[in-house]
matplotlib code that plots the C-alpha trace (Angstrom):
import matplotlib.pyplot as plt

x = [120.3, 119.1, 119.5, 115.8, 115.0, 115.8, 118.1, 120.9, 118.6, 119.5, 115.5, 114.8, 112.5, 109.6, 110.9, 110.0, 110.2, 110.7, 113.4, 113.8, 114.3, 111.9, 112.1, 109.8, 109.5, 110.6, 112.5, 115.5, 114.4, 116.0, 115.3, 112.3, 111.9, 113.8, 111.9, 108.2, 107.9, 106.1, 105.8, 104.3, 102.5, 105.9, 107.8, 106.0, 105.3, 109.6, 109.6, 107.2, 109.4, 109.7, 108.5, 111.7, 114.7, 117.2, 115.4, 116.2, 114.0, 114.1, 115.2, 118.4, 117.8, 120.0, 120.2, 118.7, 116.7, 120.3, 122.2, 119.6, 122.1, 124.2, 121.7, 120.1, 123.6, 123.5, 120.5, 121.7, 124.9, 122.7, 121.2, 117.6, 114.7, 112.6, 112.5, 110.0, 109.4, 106.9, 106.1, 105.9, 102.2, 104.0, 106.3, 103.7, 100.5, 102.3, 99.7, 97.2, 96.7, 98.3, 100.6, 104.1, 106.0, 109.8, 108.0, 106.8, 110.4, 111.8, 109.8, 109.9, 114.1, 114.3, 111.9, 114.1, 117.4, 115.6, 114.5, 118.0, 119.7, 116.9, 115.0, 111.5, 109.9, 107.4, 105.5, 103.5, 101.4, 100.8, 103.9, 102.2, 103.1, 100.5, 100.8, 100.4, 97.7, 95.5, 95.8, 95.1, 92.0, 91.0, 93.2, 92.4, 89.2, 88.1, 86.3, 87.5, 90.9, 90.0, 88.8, 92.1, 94.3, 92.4, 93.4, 96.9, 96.9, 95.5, 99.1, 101.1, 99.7, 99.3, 102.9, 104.5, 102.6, 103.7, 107.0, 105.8, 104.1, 103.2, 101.0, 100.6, 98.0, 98.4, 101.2, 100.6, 97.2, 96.9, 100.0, 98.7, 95.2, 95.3, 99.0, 98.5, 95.1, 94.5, 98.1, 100.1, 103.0, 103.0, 102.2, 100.1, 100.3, 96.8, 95.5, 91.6, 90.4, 88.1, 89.3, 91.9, 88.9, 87.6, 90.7, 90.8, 87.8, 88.8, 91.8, 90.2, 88.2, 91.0, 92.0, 89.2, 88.3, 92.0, 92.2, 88.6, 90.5, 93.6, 91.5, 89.6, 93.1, 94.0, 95.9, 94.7, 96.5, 95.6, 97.6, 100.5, 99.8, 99.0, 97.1, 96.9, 97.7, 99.7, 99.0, 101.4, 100.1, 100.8, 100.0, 98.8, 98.9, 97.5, 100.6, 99.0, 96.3, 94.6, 93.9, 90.8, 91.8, 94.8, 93.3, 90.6, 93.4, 94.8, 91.4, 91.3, 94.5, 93.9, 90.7, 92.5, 95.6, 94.5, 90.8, 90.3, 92.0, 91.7, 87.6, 87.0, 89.0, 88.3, 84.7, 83.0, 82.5, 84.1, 84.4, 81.4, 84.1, 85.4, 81.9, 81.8, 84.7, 84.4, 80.7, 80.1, 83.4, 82.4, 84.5, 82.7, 79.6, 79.3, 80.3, 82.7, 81.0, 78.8, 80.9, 80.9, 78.3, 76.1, 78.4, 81.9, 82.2, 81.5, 84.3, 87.0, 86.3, 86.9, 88.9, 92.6, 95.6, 98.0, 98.4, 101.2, 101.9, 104.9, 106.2, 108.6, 107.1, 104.6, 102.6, 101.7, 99.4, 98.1, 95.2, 97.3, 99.9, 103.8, 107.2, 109.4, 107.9, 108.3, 108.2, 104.3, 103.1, 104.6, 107.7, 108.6, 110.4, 109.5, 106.6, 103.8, 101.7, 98.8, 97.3, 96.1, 93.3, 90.7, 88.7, 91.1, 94.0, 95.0, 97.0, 100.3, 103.4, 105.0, 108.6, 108.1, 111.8, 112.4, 115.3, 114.8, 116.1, 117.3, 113.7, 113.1, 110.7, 110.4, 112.0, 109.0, 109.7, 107.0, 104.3, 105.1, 103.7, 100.9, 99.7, 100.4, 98.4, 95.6, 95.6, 94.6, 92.5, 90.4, 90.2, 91.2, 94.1, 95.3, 98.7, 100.9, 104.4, 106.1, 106.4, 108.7, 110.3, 113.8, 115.4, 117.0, 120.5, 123.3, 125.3, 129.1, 131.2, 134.6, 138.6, 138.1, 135.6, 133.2, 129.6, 129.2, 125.8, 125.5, 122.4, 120.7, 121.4, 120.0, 116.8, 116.2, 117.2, 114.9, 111.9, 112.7, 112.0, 109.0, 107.8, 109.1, 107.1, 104.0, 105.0, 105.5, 102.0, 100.2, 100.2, 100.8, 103.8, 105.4, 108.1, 109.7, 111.0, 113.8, 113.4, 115.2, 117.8, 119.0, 119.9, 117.7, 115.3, 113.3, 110.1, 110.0, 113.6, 115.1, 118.6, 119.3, 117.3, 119.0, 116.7, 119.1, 121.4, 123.1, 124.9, 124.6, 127.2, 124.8, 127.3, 129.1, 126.6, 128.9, 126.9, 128.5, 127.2, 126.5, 127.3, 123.7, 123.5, 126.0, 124.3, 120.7, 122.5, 123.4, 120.2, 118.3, 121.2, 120.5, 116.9, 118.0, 119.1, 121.8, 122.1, 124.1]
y = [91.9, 95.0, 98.1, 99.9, 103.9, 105.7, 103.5, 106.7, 108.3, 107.7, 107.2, 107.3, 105.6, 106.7, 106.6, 103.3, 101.3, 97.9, 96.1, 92.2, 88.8, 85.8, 81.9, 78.6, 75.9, 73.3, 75.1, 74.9, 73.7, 69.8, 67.6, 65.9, 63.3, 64.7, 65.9, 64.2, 66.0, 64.0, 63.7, 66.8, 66.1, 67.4, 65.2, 62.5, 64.6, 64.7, 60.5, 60.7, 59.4, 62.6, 65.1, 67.0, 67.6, 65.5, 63.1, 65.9, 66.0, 68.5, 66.4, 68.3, 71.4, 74.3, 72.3, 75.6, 73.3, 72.7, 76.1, 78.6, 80.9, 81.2, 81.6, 84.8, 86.1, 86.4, 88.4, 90.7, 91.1, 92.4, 95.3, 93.7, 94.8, 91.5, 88.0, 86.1, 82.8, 79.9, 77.6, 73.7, 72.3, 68.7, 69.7, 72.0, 69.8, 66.3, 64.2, 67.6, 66.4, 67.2, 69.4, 68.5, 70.8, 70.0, 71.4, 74.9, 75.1, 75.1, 78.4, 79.9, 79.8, 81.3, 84.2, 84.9, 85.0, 87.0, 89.8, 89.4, 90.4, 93.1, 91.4, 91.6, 88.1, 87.9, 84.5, 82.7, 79.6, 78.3, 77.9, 74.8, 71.8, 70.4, 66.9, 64.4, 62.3, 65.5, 64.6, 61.5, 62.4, 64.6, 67.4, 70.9, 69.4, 68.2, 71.2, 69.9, 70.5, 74.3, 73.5, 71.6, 74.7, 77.1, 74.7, 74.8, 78.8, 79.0, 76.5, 78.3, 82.0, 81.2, 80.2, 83.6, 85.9, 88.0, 88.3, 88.7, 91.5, 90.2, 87.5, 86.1, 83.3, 81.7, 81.9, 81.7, 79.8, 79.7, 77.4, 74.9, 74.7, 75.5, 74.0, 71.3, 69.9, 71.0, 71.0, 68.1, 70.7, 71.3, 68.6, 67.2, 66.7, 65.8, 66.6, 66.8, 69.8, 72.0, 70.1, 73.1, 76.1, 73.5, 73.6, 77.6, 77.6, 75.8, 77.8, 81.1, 79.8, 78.4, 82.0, 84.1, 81.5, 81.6, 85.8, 85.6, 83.3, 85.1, 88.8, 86.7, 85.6, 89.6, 90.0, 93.8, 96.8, 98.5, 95.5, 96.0, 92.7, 92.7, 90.1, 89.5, 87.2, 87.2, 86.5, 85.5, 88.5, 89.3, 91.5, 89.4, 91.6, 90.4, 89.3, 91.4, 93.7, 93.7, 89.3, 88.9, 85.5, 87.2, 89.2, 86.7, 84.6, 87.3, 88.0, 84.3, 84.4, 87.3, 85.6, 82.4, 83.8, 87.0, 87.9, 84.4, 85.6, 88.9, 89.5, 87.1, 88.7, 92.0, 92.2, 88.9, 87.3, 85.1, 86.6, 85.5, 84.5, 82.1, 80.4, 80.7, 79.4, 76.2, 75.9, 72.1, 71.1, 69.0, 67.5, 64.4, 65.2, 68.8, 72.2, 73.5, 76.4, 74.0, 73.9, 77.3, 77.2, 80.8, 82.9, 81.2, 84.8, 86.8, 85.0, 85.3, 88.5, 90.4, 93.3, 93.2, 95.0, 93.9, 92.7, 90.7, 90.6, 88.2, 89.3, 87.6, 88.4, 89.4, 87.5, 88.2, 85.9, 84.0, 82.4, 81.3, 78.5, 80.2, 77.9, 80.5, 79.8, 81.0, 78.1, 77.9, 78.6, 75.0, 74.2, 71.3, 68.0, 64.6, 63.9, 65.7, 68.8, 70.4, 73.4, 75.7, 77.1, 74.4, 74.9, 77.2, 75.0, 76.9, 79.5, 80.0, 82.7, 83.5, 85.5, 89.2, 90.1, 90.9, 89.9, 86.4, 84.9, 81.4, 80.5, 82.0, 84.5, 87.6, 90.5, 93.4, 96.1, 98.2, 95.2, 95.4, 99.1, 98.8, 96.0, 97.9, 100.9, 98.4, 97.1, 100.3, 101.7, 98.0, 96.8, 99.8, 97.5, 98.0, 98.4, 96.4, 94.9, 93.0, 89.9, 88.1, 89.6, 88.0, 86.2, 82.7, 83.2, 81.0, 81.6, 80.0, 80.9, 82.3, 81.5, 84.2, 83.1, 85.5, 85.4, 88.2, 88.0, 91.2, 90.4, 89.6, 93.3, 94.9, 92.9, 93.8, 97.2, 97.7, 96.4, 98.2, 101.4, 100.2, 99.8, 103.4, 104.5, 103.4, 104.1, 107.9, 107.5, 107.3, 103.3, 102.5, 100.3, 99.8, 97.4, 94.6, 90.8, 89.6, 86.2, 84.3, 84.8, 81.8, 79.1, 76.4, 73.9, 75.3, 72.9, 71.1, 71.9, 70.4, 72.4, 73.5, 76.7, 79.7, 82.6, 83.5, 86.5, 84.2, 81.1, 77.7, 74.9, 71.8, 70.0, 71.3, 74.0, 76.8, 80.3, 82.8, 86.2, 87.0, 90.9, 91.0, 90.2, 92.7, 95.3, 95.2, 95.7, 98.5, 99.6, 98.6, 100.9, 103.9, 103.4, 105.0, 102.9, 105.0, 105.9, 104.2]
z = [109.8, 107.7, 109.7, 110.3, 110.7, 113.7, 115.1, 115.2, 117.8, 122.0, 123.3, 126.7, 128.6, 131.2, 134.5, 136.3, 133.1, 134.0, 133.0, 133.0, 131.5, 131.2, 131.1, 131.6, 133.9, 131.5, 129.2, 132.1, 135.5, 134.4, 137.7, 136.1, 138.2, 141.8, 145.0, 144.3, 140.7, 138.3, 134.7, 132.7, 129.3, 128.0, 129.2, 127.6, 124.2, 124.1, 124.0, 121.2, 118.2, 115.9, 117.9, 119.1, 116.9, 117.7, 120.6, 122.7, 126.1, 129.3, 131.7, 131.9, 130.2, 132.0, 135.5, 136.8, 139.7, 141.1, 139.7, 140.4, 142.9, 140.0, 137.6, 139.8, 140.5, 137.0, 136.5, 139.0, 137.4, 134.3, 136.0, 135.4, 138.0, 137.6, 136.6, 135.1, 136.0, 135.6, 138.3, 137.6, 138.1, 138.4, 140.5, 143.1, 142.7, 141.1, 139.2, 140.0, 143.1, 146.8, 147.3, 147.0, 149.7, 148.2, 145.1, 146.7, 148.8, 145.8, 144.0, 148.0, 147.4, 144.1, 145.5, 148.3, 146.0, 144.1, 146.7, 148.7, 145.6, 144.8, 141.8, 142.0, 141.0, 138.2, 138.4, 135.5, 136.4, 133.6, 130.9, 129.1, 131.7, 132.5, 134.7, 132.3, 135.2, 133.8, 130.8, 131.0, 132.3, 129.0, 129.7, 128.7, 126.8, 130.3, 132.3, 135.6, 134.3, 135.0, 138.3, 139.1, 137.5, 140.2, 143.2, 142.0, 141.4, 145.2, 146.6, 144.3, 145.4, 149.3, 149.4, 147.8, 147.9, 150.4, 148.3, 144.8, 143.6, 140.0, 138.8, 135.1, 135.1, 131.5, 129.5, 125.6, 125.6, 121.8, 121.8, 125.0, 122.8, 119.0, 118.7, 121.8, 120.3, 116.9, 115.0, 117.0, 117.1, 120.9, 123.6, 124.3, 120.3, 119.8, 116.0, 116.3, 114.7, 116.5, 120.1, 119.6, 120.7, 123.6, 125.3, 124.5, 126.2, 129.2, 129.3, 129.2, 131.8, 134.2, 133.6, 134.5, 137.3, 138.8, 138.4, 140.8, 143.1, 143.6, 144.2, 147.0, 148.4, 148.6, 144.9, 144.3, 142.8, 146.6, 148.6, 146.0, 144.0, 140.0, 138.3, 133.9, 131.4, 128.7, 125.3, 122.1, 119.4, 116.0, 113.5, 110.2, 106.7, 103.6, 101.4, 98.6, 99.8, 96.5, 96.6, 98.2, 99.4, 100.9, 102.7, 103.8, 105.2, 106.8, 108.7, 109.6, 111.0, 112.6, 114.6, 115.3, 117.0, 118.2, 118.1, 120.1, 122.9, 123.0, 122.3, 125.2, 127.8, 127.0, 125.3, 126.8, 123.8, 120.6, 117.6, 114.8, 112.5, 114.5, 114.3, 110.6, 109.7, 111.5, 110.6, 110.2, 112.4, 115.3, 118.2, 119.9, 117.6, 118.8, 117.5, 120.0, 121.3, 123.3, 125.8, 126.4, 129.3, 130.7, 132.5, 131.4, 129.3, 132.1, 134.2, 131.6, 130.8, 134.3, 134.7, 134.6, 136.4, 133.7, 130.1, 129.0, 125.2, 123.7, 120.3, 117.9, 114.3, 112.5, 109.5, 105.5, 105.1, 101.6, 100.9, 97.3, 96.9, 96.8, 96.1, 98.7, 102.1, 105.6, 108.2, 109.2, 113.1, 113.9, 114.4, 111.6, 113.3, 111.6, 113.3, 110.8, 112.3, 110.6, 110.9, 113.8, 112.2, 111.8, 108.6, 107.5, 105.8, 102.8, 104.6, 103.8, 104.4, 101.5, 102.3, 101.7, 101.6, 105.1, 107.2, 109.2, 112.1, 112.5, 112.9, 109.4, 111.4, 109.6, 111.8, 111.4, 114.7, 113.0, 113.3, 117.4, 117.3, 115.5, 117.8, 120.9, 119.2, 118.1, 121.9, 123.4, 120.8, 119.7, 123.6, 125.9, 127.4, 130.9, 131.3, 129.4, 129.5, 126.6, 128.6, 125.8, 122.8, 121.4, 119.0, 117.8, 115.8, 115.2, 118.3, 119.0, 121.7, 119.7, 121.0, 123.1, 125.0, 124.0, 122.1, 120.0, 118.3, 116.6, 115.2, 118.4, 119.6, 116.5, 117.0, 120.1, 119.6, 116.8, 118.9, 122.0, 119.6, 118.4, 122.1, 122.4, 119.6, 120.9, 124.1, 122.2, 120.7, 124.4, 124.7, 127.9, 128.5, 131.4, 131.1, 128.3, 129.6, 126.7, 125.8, 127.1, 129.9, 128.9, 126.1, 126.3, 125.6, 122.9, 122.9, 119.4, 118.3, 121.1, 121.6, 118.5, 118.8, 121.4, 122.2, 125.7, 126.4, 128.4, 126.3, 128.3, 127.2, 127.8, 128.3, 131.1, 131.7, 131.8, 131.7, 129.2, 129.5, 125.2, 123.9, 123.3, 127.5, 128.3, 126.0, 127.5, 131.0, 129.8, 128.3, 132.1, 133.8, 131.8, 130.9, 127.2, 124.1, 122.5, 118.9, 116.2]

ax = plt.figure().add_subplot(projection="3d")
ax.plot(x, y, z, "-o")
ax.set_aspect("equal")
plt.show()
């Protein structure tokens, strides 16, 4: 990977910056179907023929149900502060309905590693599985599907927390809706248009309606407990500044994948674009603002302790046809996805000449600070952690047992100074998850994709600490990245 300025300066940290590493329920738990767990909507999208890379499903993934000791032995051993988990609906609330108390022992365990060996546990609710008896039921286009998401929030929240200080309600809504019900590239793999913004709604609203919950139950800054969401962001550039239909599909983009989320939560309202640009578009004979109902705004949009923002890239988008494209916003197996942006299918990312990783994302560090600036300045953020930030390369374990992925450490290297540069220009950050902790089951790529620090052998599901791992527990120990 290109080297990037300033990388030959040691920064420091603030003091207090938390350090950690992040995963998802299905990504690695495996045990699908053990102690009352029932199937998620991905485990049936992963049978659909095409959809995953390979056939490949989670119903192993990295075993961490039955290795999680080890697995939080290792975190330890990398000098990291906190863990980010999500908790599995099917396995807490199976079919979204009672509570399944092998299901809850199970997150009560992993909490109480975590604190014996000092880690503070970060939990997410919602990292996309749904039960699939929800969705049978309509899913996220269902209302009541919000009401069910609150019940589960309420089990999940009695249970721990007297242990866990931090709360993420929603992980990544623009993928469960826009991807899950618009494009087909995400389960539940639906392709119907503007569908995508009625499950954003309901979403949003599961969101706000979960966050009032959880204050109720006690989860306030003053009894030590932090609630947020956390949104995937980018920042989208016209590919030439001077096309007006660039830059026209970089403001779409820009309303579909952050606007969406963020003028809702933060300003109580959806952006007029989003109206106009899907003008005419109808899901069951109705524009999908009509089932935004009086006061839905006013519960999504309450205050916050925390934001959460995951970062891999950031977009130059066309409006033009190119030959030399990036891969789109979904993931390409041979099952066919459309796009995200209903009434908006002409956009396209041409390469711009930056560096890639095996994703054929574009690395852009600089991208990262102008969001975090735009945060604070556009929507007066509360505080905010990089929840996820990493990277996909070609990793192999080499004769001497050893993972040296160079390029891994440069990306994250490069990023964590781009948080330190907004961090520099008063944003206020206050701690960065690496994605992922682990090798694993990267949605519609199957296995072939690794985002972790940590290599996992699927087959015999030996852990192998990478160089990039033993770097960043070096950069958590001294709270400084060190010059080049």
């Amino acid at each position: 990977m290109t080297d990037f300025p300033n990388q030959s300066q040691t920064v420091e940290f603030p003091q207090g910056f938390l350090w950690g590493a992040a995963t998802a329920s299905y990504q690695i738990e495996g045990a699908v179907d053990e102690d009352g767990r029932t199937p998620s909507i991905w485990d049936t999208y992963s049978r659909i023929p095409g959809a995953i890379l390979g056939g490949d499903t989670g119903d192993v993934a990295c075993d961490h149900y039955h290795r999680m000791p080890e697995d939080v032995a290792i975190i330890k051993r990398l000098n990291l502060a906190s863990y980010r988990f999500s908790t599995a609906w099917p396995r807490v609330r199976p079919d979204g309905g009672a509570v399944n108390q092998k299901g809850i022992d199970f997150y009560r365990r992993l909490v109480d590693e975590l604190l014996d060996a000092g880690i503070a546990p970060w939990v997410t609710l919602y990292h996309w599985d749904l039960p699939q008896a929800l969705e049978d039921q309509g899913g996220w286009l269902n209302r009541d599907t919000a009401h069910r998401f609150v019940e589960y929030a309420n089990t999940v929240y009695d249970a721990l927390s007297d242990r866990v200080q931090y709360w993420t309600t929603l992980n990544e809504p623009y993928c469960s809706s826009l991807l899950g019900y618009t494009s087909g590239g995400k389960a539940p793999g639906r392709q119907e248009g503007v569908a995508g913004l009625v499950a954003q709604h309901h979403l949003l609203l599961a969101h706000g309606m979960a966050a009032d919950e959880l204050r109720r139950r006690g989860a306030t800054p003053d009894n030590g407990r932090q609630v947020g969401i956390t949104l995937n962001l980018t920042t989208v550039d016209p590919f030439d500044p001077a096309d007006p239909a660039d830059v026209d599909a970089a403001r779409r983009v820009d309303n579909f994948f952050n606007r969406g989320f963020l003028d809702p939560v933060f300003k109580g309202e959806y952006p007029e674009d989003l109206f106009t640009y899907t003008e005419g578009l109808t899901y069951q004979g109705r524009p999908w603002q009509d089932w935004v109902q009086d006061g839905d705004l006013k519960v999504i949009s309450a205050p916050l302790d925390t934001l959460g923002v995951n970062y891999y890239r950031g977009h130059g988008a066309s409006g033009r046809p190119h030959d030399d494209l990036l891969e789109d916003n979904v993931p390409h197996a041979p099952r066919p996805t459309v796009s995200p942006y209903p009434g908006s299918d002409n956009i396209v990312y041409p390469r711009r000449g930056l560096p890639t990783t095996a994703m054929d994302w574009e690395v852009q560090p600089e991208a990262l600070t102008r969001l975090l600036v735009r945060l604070r300045d556009e929507y007066a953020a509360p505080p905010i952690y990089i929840t996820e930030n990493g990277a996909a390369y070609d990793d192999e374990v080499t004769p001497d047992g050893a993972v040296h992925d160079t390029d891994r450490i440069r990306f994250i290297d490069v990023h964590l100074r781009a948080v330190h540069d907004a961090i520099t220009s008063g944003v206020n950050v206050q701690g960065y998850f690496v994605w992922s902790l682990l090798d694993n089951f990267e949605w519609a790529f199957g296995y072939l994709r690794r985002f972790g620090i940590v290599h996992v052998d699927y087959d015999t599901q030996v852990r192998t600490v990478k160089d990039s791992g033993h770097w960043y527990a070096e950069v958590a120990s001294t709270n400084r990245i060190l010059g080049t």
